[in-house]
C-alpha positions, -999 to +999 in steps of 0.1 A: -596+545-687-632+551-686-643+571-722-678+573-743-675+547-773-712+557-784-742+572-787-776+569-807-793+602-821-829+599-837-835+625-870-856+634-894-837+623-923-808+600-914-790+604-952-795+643-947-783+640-918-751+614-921-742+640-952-741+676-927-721+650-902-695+644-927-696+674-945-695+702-919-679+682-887-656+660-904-669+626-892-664+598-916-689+572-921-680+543-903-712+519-917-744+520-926-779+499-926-803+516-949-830+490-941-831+502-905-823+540-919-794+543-897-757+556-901-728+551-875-704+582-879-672+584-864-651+616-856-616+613-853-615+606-814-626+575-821-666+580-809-697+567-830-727+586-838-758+562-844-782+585-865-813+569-870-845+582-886-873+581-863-895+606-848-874+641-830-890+647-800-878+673-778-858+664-742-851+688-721-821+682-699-800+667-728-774+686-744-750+668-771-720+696-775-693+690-803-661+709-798-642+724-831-610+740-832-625+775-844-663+778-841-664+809-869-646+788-895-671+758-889-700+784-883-693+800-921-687+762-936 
């Protein structure tokens, strides 16, 4: 079985950002490395979200969708 285990996301403010993770999609904070400003999140299927602070630069192409089990209940959290 072939799945995604991973993936690294650059932000603006990686403790912002590890807090909306957790607070609004659920994902639990698997570890973190202040020193490199970086969090690892994990949602319950098991895959890791690097956030790391650095520069946002648009990429066109690249989509990263999330899927919820209702979109107006997470849209109103």
């Amino acid at each position: 079985m072939v799945r995604l285990d991973h993936l690294s996301l650059p932000v603006a403010d990686w403790r912002k950002s590890r807090d909306w993770y957790k607070q609004h999609l659920g994902f639990e904070v698997e570890f973190e490395i202040p020193e490199r400003q970086t969090a690892a999140m994990r949602d319950d299927a098991d895959l890791t979200v690097f956030l790391y602070e650095a520069e946002v630069v648009p990429c066109p192409g690249i989509s990263f969708t999330i899927q919820v089990d209702d979109v107006e209940a997470k849209h109103r959290n």
